[in-house]
C-alpha positions in Angstrom: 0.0 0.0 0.0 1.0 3.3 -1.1 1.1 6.7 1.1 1.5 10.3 0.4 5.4 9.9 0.9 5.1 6.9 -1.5 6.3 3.6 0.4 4.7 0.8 -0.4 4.5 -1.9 1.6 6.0 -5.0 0.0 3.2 -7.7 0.6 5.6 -10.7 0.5 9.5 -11.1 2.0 11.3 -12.0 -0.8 15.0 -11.4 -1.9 15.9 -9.6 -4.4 19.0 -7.2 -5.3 18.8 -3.5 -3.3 21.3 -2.3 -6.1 19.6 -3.3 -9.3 16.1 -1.3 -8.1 17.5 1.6 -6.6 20.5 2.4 -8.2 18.1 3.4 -10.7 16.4 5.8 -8.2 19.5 6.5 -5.8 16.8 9.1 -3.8 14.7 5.9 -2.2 15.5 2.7 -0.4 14.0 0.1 1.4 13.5 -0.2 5.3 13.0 -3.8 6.5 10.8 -3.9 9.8 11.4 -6.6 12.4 8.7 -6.4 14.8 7.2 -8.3 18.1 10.2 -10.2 18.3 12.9 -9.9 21.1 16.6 -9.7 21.7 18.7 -12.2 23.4 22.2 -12.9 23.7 22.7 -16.6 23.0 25.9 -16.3 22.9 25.7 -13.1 19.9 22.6 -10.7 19.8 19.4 -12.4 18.0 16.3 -11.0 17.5 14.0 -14.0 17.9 10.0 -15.0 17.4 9.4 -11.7 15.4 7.9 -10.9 12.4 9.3 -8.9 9.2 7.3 -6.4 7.2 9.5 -4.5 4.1 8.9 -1.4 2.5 10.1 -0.1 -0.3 9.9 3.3 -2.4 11.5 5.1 1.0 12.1 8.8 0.1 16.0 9.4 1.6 15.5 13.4 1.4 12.3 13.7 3.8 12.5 10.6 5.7 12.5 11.9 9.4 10.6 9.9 12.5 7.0 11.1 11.5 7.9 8.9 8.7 8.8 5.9 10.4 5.9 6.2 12.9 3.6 6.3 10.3 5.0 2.9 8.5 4.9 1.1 12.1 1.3 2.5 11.7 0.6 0.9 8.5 1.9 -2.4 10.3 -1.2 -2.4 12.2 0.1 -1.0 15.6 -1.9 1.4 17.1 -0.6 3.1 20.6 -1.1 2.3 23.6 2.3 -0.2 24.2 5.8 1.7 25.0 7.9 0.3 21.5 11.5 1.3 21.1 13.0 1.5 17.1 16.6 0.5 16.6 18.5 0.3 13.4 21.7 -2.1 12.4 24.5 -0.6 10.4 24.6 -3.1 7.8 26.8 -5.6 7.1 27.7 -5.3 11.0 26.4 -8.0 13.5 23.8 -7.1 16.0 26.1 -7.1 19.1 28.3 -3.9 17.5 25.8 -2.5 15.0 22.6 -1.8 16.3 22.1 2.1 17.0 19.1 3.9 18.3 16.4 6.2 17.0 15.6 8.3 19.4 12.3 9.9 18.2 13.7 13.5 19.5 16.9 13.3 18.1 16.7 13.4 14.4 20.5 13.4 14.0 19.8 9.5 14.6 17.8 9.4 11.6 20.7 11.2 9.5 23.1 8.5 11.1 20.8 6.2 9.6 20.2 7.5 5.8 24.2 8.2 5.7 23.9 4.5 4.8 21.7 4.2 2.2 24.0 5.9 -0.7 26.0 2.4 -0.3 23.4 -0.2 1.1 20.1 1.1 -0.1 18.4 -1.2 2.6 18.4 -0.5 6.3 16.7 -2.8 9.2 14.7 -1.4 11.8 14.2 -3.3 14.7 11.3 -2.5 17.6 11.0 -3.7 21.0 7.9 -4.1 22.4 7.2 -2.8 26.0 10.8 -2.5 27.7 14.4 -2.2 25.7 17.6 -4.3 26.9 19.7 -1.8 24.0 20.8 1.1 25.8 19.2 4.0 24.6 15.9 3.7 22.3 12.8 5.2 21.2 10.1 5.1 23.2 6.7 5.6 21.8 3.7 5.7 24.2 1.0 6.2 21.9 1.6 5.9 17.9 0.3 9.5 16.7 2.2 11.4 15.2 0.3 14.6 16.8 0.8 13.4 20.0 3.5 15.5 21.8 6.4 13.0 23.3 9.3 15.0 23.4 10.8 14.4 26.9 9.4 10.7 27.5 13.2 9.4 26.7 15.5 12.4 28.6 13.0 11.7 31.3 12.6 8.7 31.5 8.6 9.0 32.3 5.7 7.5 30.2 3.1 10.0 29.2 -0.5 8.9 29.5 -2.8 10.7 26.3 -4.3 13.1 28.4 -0.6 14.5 29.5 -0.2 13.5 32.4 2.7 11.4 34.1 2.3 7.6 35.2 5.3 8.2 37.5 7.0 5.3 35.9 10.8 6.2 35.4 13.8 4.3 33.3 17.0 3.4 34.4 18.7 3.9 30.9 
C-alpha cells in the first residue's frame, strides 16, 4: 500500500538485489521492519519470534521519525504499548551495529540515511514494551500529533491526556 510519501508496503519477503532497483532511483531505499520479536544474547545478539514487514519506495531526502511512525502505523500498531526502534548498520552483526532512534533526536535518523547511498536497505528493529539496547525510542502512543518529546531524557511514560504515570527508566 502506497502513502503520500510513497512507500509501499512490500506484501511478500522475498530477496531480491537493493542495487539493481534503486541504483536506478539513488533518492529511495527500502526499510525492512522486524517487529514483536525480542533480543537475546545466546551467545551473539538475536532477535527471535518476530515478524518482518518491508517497505520499499522510502524517500531518503524527507524521511524523518514522523515517517517511520507512520510505517509502524501501517503495520497495524496502534498506541497504547511503549515500542523502542533501533536500526543495524549493515553488514555489521547485531552485538556492534545496532544504534538507536531516538524519536527526538533526528541526528539518529541522519546517522541512519548516511547508509543508504551504499546499502540502499536499512533494518529497523522494535521492541515491544521495555528495551535491553541502551538508549531507544520510546513511543507511548503511535500518533504522530501526539506531543512525546521528553518521555526518553525523562525517563517517564506520558498517558494521552498528559499527564505522568510516575513510571521512570534506568537507561
Amino acid at each position: 500500500m502506497a502513502d503520500n510519501d510513497g512507500w509501499f508496503k512490500r506484501p511478500d519477503v522475498c530477496d531480491y538485489d537493493y542495487h539493481d532497483v534503486y541504483d536506478t532511483y539513488k533518492e529511495l531505499f527500502a526499510i525492512n521492519v522486524h517487529h514483536h520479536g525480542q533480543f537475546i544474547c545466546n551467545p551473539k545478539r538475536q532477535y527471535v519470534g518476530g515478524m518482518l514487514n518491508p517497505f520499499d519506495f522510502v524517500e531518503c531526502f524527507t524521511f524523518s521519525m514522523d515517517n517511520l511512525n507512520a510505517i509502524i502505523k501501517e503495520i497495524g500498531f496502534s498506541g497504547g504499548e511503549a515500542m523502542y526502534y533501533h536500526f543495524r548498520i549493515p553488514c555489521i552483526d547485531l552485538d556492534n551495529g545496532l544504534c538507536p532512534l531516538v524519536t527526538e533526536h533526528e541526528h539518529d535518523v541522519v546517522k541512519m540515511l548516511s547508509y543508504i547511498p551504499k546499502y540502499q536497505c536499512i533494518d529497523v528493529y522494535v521492541e515491544h514494551g521495555f528495551t535491553c539496547i541502551g538508549r531507544g525510542s520510546l513511543i507511548d502512543e503511535i500518533d504522530i500529533e501526539f506531543a512525546i518529546s521528553e518521555t526518553v531524557s525523562k525517563g517517564l511514560k506520558l498517558c494521552e491526556d498528559g499527564s505522568e504515570d510516575g513510571s521512570e527508566d534506568d537507561g
